[in-house]
DOTORKOL-657188 format. One record per residue (C-alpha): residue in one letter; x, y, z. Coordinates in steps of 0.1 Angstrom, whole numbers, padded with zeros to 4 digits, always signed. Layout:
AXYZ;...
END
This chain:
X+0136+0521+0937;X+0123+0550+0917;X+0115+0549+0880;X+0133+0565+0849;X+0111+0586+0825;X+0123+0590+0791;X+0118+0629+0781;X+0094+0630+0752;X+0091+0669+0738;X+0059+0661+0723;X+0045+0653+0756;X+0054+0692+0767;X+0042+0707+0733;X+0010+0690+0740;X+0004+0703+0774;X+0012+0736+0762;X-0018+0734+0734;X-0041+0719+0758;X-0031+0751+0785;X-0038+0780+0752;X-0073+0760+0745;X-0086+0761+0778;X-0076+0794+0780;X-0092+0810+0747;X-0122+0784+0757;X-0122+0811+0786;X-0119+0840+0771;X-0147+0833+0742;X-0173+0813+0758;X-0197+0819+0783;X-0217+0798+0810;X-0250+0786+0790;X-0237+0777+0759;X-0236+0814+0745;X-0204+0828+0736;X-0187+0862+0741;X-0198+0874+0708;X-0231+0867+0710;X-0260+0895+0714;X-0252+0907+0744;X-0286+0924+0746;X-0301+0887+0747;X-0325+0886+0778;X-0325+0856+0803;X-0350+0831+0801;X-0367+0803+0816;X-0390+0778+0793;X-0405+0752+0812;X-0435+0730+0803;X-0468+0717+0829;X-0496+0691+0817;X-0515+0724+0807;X-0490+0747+0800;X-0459+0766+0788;X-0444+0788+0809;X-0419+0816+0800;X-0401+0840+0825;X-0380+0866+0810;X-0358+0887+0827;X-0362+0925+0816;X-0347+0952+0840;X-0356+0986+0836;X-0377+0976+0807;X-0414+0992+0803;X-0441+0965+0794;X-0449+0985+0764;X-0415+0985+0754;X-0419+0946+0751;X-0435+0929+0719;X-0441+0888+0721;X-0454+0869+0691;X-0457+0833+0690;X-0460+0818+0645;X-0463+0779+0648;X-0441+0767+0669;X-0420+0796+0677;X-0417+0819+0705;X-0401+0856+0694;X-0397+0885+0719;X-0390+0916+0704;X-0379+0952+0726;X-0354+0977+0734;X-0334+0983+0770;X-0332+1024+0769;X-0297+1033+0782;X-0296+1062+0804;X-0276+1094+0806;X-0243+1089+0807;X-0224+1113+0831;X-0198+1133+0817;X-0176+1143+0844;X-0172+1106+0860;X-0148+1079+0850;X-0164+1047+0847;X-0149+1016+0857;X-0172+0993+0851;X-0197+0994+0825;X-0216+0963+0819;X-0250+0972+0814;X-0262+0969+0781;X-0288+0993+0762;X-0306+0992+0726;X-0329+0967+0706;X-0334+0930+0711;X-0346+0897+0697;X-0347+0862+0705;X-0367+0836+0691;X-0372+0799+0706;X-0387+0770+0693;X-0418+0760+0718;X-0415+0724+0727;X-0455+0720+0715;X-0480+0734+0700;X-0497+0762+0722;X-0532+0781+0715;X-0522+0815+0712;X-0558+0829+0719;X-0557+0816+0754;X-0522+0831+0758;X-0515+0853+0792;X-0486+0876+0795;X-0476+0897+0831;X-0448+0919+0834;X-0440+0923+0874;X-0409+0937+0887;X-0387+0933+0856;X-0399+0897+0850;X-0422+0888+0821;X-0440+0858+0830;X-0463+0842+0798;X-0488+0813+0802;X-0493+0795+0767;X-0517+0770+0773;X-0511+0736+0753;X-0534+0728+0721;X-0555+0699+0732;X-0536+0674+0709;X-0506+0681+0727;X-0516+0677+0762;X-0502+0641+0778;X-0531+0617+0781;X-0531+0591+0809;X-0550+0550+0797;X-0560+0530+0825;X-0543+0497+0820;X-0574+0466+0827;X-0561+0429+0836;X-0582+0404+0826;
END
């Protein structure tokens, strides 16, 4: 026995809209939240948090250390630099050309307060790896639970 579906042309109108979202949704967004028209200059980062510490990894390629400025006001992380582009070559016809040059910022709010004295910053291998050590306030304390 097979089943009779009544033809609704709102049904297909809808499909069609929910098809064009998903694919401007494409087209404009990115993985990560950011979307295509966002800095594309933005460096990757890693925040994570330790009992002691924060730790930040940035992702800097072909970046100089001095090239690199990081200031931390309150609870805010900013890092501050500029990816130099090279040459570009004349007589070629690029087909791809996705590697981005010229100033950037970002700024992130720290998830506690850190004691910027004690601060550590490395740059290794085009990764900029900072220790910010928590304020004492911050850190998680652990109470020993007595029965009675």
């Amino acid at each position: 026995m097979s089943n009779i579906t009544r033809w609704n042309p709102m049904r297909d109108m809808l499909s069609l809209q929910d098809s064009m979202d998903r694919l401007f949704d494409s087209l404009y967004h990115r993985p990560g939240g950011m979307s295509a028209f966002d800095n594309l200059n933005t460096p990757a980062m890693d925040l994570y948090q330790t009992d002691q510490s924060i730790i930040v990894k940035v992702s800097l390629p072909g970046v100089k250390a001095e090239d690199v400025h990081v200031s931390v006001a309150g609870d805010v992380f900013t890092i501050q630099g500029s990816m130099k582009q090279e040459e570009e070559t004349k007589d070629a016809e690029y087909h791809i050309r996705e590697r981005v040059s010229g100033d950037f910022t970002r700024s992130v709010a720290l998830p506690a307060p850190v004691v910027v004295e004690k601060a550590s910053a490395e740059f290794e291998d085009g990764i900029l790896t900072l220790n910010l050590p928590k304020a004492a306030e911050s850190r998680s304390k652990t109470i020993t639970v007595k029965s009675k």
